[in-house]
SEBAMI-58423 format. One record per residue: residue in one letter; x, y, z of N, C-alpha, C in turn. Coordinates in steps of 0.2 Angstrom, whole numbers, plus 5000, padded with zeros to 4 digits. Last residue first. Example, Ala and Ser with C-alpha at 12.3 -4.5 7.8 and 13.67 -1.06 7.14 Angstrom:
2
S506449895035506849955036506450005039;A506649725039506249785039506649845039;
end
This chain:
195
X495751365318495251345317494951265323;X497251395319496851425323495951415323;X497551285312497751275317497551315324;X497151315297496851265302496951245309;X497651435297497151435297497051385301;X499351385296499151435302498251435303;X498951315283499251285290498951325296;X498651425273498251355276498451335284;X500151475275499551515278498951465279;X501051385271500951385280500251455279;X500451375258500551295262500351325271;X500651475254500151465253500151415259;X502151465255501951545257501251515256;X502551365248502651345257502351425257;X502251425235502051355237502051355245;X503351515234502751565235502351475238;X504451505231504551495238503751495240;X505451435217504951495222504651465227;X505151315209505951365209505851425213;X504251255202504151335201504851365204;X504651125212504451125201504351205201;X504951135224505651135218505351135210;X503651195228504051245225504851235225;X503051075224502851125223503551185220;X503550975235503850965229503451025224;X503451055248503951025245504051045238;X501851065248502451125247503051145246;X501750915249501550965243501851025244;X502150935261502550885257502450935249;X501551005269502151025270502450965264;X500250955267500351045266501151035264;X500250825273500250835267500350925264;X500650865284501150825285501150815276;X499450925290499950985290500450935284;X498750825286498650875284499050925282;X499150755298498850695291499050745285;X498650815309499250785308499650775302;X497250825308497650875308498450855306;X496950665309496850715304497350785302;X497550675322497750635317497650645311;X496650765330497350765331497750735324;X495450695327495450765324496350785325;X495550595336495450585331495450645326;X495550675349496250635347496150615341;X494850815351494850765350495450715346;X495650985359495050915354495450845354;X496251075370495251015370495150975366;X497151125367496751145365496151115365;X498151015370498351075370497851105372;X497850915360497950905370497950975371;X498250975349497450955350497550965358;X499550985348499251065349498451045353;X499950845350500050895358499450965356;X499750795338499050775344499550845350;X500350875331499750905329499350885336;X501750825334501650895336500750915335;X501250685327501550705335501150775338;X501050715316500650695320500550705328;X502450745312501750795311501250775316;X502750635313503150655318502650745317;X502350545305502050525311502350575317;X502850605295502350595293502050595303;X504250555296504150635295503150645298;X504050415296504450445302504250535303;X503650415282503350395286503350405294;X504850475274504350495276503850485282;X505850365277505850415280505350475282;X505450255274505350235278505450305284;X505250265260504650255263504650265269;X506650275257506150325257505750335260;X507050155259507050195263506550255265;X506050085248505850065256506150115262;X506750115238506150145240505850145248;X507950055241508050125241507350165243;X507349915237507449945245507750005246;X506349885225506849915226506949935233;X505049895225505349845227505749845229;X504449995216504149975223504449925227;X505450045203505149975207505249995213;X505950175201505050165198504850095202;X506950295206506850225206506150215206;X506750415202507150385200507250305202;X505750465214505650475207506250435200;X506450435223506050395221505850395215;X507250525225507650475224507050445220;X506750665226507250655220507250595219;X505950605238505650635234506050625227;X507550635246507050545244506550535239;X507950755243508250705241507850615239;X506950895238507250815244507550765241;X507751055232507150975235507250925239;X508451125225508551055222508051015225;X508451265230507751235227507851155223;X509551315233509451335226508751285224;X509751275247509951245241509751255234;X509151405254509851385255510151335248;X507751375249508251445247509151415248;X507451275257507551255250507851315245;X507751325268508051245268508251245259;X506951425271507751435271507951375269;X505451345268505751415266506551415265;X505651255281505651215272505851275269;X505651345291506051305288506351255283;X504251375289504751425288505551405286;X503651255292503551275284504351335285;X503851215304504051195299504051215294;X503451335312503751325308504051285307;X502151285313502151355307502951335307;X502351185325501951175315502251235312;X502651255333503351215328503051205324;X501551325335502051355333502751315331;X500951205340500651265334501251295331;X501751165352501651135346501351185340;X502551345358501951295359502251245354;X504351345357503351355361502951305359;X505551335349504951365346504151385350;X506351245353506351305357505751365352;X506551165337506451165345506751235346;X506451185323505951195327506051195334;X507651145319507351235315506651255317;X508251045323508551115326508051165325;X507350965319507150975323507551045326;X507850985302507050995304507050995312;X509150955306509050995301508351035305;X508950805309509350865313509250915313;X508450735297507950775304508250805307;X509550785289508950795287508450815293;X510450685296510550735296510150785293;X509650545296509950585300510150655300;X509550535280509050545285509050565291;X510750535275510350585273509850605280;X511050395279511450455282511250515281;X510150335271510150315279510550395281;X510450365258509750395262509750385270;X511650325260511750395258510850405262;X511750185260511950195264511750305264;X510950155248510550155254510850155261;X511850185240511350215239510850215244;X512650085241513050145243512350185244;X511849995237512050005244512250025243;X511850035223511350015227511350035234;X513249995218512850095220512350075221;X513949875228513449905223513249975223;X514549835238514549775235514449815228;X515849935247514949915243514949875238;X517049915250516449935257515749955254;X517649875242517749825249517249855253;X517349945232517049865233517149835237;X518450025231517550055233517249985233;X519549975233519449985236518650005239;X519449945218519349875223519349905230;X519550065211518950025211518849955218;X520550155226520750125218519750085218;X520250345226520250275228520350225223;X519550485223520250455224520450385228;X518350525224518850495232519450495231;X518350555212518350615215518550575224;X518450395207518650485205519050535209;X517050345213517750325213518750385215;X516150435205516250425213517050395214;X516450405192516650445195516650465202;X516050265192516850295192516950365194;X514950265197515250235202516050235201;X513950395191514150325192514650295196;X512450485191512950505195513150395195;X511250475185511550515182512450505185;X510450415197510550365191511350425188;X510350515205510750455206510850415203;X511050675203510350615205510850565204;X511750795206511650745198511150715198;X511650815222511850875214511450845207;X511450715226510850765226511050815222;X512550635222511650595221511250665222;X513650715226513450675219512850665217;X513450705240513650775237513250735229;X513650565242513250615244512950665241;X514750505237514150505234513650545237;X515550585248515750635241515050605237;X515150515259515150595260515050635253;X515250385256514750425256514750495256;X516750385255516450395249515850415250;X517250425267517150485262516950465256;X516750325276516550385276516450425268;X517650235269516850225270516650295271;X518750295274518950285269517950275265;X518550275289518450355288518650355278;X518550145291518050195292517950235289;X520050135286519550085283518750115286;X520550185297520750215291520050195287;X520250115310520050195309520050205302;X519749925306520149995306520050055304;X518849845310518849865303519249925308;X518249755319518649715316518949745310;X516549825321517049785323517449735319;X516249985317516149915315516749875318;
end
């Protein structure tokens, strides 16, 4: 940012860093701006000179989620081959993703459910990161279609499907705490894809 010194960066950094950690551990109603504070070790006027509000800290943390999230998803597919095969795994990587975190889920998914106004621009991230996940299904599904002959309409459907498998698989198996949700999700998945 221009006009703001290394220290005054990397002081922003670590509150995101530490709300970070806070909002997926606790959520983000649960989780308050003293103790954010707190655990930075920072004085209150210092966490106001780089957020107006746990709001905008809030939508600094989905922004930052979001990138590191797809990093996440696209590491755990590239060098996979064909499209088909990044579909499947996708699921396999939901698998280690939500093993790795004891099953706490998505964060956006967490978020939303915690903010109920449509209005709210936390939602709007939300909104803004499935939609990107959403079209990034789509992607991989038109190549497998180009792929294999069909139809670019059928591509978007297929798309639509995997992108609904892999969500419901999500929130599935943080409500059961078991993996067995994405163990049904990518077997559908691999059917329709060999269908």
């Amino acid at each position: 940012m221009v006009g703001t010194s290394p220290k005054a960066n990397s002081k922003r950094e670590d509150i995101v860093e530490i709300a970070s950690r806070l909002f997926y551990e606790q959520g983000f109603g649960a989780t308050g701006i003293k103790q954010i504070i707190d655990e930075v070790g920072i004085a209150k006027g210092t966490f106001y000179s780089h957020f107006q509000s746990k709001e905008e800290l809030g939508l600094a943390w989905l922004k930052a989620r979001h990138h590191i999230w797809n990093q996440w998803f696209e590491d755990a597919i590239a060098g996979k081959g064909s499209a088909s095969t990044q579909l499947i795994a996708t699921f396999d990587f939901l698998a280690s993703w939500l093993k790795e975190c004891d099953y706490r889920g998505c964060a956006f998914i967490n978020t939303m459910a915690e903010t109920p106004n449509a209005a709210n621009p936390m939602r709007g991230e939300v909104m803004s990161h499935k939609q990107k996940l959403h079209e990034r299904f789509q992607e991989l599904a038109g190549v497998h279609c180009q792929d294999s002959g069909e139809a670019e309409s059928v591509s978007q459907t297929l798309g639509t499907t995997l992108y609904l498998l892999f969500e419901g698989a999500l929130v599935e198996a943080q409500n059961f705490q078991d993996s067995w949700p994405i163990d049904a999700a990518r077997s559908s998945a691999q059917s329709l894809l060999e269908n």
